[in-house]
MMTF fields as JSON, N, C-alpha, C and O atoms, coordinates in Angstrom:
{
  "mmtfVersion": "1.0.0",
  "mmtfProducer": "UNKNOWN",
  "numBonds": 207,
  "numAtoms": 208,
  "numGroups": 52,
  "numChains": 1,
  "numModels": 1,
  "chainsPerModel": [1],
  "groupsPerChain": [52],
  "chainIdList": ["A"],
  "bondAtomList": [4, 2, 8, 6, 12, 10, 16, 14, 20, 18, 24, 22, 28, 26, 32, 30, 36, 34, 40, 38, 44, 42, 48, 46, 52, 50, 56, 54, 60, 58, 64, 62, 68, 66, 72, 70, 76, 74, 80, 78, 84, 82, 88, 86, 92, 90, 96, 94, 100, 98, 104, 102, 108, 106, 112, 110, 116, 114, 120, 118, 124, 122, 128, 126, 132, 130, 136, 134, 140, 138, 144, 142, 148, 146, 152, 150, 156, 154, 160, 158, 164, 162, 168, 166, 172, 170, 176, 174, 180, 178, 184, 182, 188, 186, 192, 190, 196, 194, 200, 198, 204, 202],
  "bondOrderList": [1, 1, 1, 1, 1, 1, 1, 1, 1, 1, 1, 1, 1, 1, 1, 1, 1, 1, 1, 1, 1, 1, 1, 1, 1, 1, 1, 1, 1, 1, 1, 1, 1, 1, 1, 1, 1, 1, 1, 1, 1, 1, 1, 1, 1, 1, 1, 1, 1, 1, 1],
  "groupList": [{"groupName": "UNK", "atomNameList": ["N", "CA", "C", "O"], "elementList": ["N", "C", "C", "O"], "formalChargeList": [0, 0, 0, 0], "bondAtomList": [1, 0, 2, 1, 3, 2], "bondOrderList": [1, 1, 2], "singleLetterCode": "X", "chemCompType": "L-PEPTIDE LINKING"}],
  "groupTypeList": [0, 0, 0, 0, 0, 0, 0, 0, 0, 0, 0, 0, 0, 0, 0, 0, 0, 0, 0, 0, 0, 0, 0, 0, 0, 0, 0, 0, 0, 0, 0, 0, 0, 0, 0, 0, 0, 0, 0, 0, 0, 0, 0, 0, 0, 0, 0, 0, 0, 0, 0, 0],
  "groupIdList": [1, 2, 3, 4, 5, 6, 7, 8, 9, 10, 11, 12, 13, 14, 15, 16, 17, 18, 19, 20, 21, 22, 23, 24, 25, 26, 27, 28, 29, 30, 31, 32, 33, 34, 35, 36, 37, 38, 39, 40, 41, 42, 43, 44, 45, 46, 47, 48, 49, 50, 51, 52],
  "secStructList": [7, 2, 2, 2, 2, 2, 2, 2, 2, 2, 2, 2, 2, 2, 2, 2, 2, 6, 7, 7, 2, 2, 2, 2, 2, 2, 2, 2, 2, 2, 2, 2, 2, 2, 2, 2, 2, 2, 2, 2, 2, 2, 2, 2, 2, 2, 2, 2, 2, 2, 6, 7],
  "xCoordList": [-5.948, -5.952, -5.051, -4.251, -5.401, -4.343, -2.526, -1.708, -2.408, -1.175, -0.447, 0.644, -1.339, -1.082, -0.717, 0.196, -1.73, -1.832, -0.235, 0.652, 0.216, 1.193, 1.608, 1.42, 2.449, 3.19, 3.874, 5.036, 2.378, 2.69, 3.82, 5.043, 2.715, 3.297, 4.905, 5.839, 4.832, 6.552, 7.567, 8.575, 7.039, 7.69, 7.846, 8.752, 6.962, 6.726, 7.46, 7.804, 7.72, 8.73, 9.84, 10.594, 10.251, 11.562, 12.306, 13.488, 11.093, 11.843, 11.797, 12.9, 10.751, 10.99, 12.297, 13.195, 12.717, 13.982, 15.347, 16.426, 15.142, 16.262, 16.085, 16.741, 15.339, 15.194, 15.727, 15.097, 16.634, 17.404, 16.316, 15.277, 17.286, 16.602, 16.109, 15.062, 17.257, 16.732, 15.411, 14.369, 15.844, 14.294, 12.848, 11.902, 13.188, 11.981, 11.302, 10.188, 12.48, 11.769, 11.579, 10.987, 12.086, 11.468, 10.474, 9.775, 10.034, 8.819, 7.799, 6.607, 8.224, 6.981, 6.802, 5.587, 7.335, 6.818, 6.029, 5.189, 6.48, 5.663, 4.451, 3.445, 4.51, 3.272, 2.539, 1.54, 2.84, 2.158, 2.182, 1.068, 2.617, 2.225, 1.015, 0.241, 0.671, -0.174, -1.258, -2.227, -1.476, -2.607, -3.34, -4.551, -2.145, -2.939, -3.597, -4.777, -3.258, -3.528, -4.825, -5.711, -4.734, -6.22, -7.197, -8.242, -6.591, -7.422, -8.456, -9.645, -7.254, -7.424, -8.586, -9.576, -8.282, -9.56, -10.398, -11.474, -10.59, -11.952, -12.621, -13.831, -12.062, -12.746, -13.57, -14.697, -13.102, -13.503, -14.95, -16.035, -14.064, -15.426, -17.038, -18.102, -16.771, -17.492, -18.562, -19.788, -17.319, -18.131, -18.885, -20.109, -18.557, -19.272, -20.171, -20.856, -20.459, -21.598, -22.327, -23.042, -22.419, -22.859, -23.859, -25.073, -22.764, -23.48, -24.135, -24.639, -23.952, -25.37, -26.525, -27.609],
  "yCoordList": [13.762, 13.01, 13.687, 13.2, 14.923, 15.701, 15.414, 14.978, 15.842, 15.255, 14.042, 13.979, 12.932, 11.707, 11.494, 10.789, 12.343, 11.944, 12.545, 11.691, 14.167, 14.965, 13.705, 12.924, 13.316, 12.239, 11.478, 11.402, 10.564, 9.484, 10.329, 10.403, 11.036, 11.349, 11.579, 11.13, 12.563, 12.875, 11.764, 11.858, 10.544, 9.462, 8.456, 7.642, 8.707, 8.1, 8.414, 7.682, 10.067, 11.039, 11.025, 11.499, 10.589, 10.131, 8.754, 8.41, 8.113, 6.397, 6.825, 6.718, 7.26, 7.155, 7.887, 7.377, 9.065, 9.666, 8.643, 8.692, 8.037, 7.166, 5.879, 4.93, 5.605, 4.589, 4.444, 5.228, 3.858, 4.107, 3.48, 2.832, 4.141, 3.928, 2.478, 2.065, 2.027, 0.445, -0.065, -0.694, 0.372, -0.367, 0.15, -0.511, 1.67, 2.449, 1.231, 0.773, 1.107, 0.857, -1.028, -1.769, -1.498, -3.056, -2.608, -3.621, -2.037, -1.764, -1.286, -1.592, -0.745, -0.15, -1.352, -1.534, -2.361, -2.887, -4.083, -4.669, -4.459, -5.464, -4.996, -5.609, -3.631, -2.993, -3.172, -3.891, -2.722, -2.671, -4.323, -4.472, -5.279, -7.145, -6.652, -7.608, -6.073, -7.061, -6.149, -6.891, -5.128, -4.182, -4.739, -4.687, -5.475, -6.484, -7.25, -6.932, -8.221, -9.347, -9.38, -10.232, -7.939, -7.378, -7.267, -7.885, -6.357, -5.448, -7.273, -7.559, -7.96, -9.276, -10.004, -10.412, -10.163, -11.415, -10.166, -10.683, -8.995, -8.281, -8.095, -7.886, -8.154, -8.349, -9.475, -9.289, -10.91, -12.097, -12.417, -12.997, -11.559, -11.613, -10.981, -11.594, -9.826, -9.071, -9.666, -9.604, -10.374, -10.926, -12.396, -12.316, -13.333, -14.186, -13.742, -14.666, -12.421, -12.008, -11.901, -12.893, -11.05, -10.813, -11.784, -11.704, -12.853, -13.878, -15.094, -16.04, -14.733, -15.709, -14.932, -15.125],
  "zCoordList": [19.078, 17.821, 16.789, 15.99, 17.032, 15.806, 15.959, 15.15, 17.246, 17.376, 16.983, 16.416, 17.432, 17.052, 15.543, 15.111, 14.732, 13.295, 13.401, 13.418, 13.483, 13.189, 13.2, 12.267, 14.704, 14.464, 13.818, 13.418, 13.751, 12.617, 11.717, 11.827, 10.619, 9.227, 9.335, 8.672, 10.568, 11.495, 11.191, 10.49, 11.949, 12.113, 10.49, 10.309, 9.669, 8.407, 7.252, 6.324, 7.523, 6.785, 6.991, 6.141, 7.952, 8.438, 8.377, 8.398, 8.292, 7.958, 6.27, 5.734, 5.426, 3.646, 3.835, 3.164, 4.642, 4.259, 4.684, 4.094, 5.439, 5.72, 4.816, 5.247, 3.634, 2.862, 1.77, 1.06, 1.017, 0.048, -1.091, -0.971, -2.587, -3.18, -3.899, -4.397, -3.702, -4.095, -2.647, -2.837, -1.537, -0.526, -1.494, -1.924, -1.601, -2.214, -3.561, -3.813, -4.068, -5.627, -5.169, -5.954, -4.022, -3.66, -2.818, -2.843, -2.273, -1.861, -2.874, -2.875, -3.466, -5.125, -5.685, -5.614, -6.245, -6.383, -5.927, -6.61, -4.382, -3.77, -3.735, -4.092, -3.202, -3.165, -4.733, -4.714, -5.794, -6.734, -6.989, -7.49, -6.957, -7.172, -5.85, -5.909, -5.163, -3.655, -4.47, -4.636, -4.938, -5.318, -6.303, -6.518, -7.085, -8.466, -7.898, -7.751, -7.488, -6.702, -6.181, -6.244, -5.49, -4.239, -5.532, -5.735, -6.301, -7.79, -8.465, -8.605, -8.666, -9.598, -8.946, -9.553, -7.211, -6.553, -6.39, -6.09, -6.39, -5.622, -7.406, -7.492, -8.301, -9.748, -9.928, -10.388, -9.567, -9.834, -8.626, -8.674, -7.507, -6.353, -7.205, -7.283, -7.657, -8.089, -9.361, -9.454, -10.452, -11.209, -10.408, -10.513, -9.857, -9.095, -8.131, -7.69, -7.547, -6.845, -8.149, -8.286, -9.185, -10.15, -10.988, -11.178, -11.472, -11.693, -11.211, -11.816, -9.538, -8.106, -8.489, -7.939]
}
């Protein structure tokens, strides 16, 4: 298992290093729109459990 993890990160550290900076900063923010999004419906979930 340990290996595997090494790996990954191995293999993960090596694609961000081959990623320029404009992919970086279009990936920051899709990522940060999908987190709202998640953040925004798991809020509304929360208040509608809340108020059943």
């Amino acid at each position: 298992m340990d290996n595997e993890v090494r790996w990954l990160i191995e293999e993960i550290m090596q694609l961000l290093q081959k990623m320029s900076d404009e992919d970086t900063k279009n990936y920051r923010k899709e990522v940060g729109d999908t987190r709202h999004v998640h953040r925004t419906r798991l809020t509304r979930n929360c208040k509608l459990y809340q108020a059943s």
